[in-house]
C-alpha positions in Angstrom: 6.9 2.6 0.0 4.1 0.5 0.3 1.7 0.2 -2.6 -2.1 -1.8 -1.9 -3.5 -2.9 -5.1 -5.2 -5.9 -6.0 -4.5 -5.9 -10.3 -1.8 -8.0 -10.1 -0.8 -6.0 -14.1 -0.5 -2.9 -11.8 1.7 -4.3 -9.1 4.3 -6.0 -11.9 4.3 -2.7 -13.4 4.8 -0.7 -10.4 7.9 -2.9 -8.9 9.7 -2.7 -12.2 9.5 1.3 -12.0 10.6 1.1 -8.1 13.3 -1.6 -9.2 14.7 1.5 -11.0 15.7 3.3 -7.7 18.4 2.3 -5.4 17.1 3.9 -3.0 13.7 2.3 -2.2 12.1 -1.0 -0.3 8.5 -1.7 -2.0 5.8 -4.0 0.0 2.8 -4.6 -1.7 -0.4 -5.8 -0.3 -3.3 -7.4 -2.4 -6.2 -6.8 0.2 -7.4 -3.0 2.1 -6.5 -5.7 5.6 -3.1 -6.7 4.6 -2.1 -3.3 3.6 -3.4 -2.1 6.9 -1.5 -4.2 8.9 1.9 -3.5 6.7 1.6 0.2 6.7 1.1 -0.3 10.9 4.2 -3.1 10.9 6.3 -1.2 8.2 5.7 2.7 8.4 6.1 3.6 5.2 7.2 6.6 4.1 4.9 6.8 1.6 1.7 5.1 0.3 0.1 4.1 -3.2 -3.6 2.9 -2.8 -5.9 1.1 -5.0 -9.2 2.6 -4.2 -11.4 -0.4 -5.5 -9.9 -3.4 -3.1 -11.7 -6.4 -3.0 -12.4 -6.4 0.7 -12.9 -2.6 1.3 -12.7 0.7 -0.4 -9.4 2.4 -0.5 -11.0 5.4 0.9 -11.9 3.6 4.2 -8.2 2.0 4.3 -7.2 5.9 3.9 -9.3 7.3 6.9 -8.3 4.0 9.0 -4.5 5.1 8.1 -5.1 8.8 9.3 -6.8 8.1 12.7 -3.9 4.9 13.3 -1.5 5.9 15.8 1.4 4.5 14.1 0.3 5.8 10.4 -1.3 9.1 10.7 
């Protein structure tokens, strides 16, 4: 899983849930850029997105992921 989000509350909260499951690897990215470039590097199975990141809007991270050859 990979989770972008740049409220560091949110991403505490979130890897205590995930810390729950056996079963799962968590990255976590604080910037739209970083997330980018770990969803390309990691291929997650699945993806949480902040939609108000401070270098972009979650909704442009989203279309970038689509059209990516790696992550659509």
């Amino acid at each position: 899983m990979l989770y972008i989000e740049d409220k560091e509350d949110n991403l505490e909260l979130f890897e205590q849930v995930v810390q729950l499951s056996d079963h799962s690897t968590l990255y976590t990215a604080v910037t739209g850029e970083a997330g980018m470039k770990l969803a390309i590097d990691c291929q997650p199975d699945l993806v949480f997105l902040d939609f108000h990141l401070p270098d972009c809007e979650g909704d442009v991270i989203l279309t970038k992921l689509k059209e990516h050859e790696r992550t659509k």
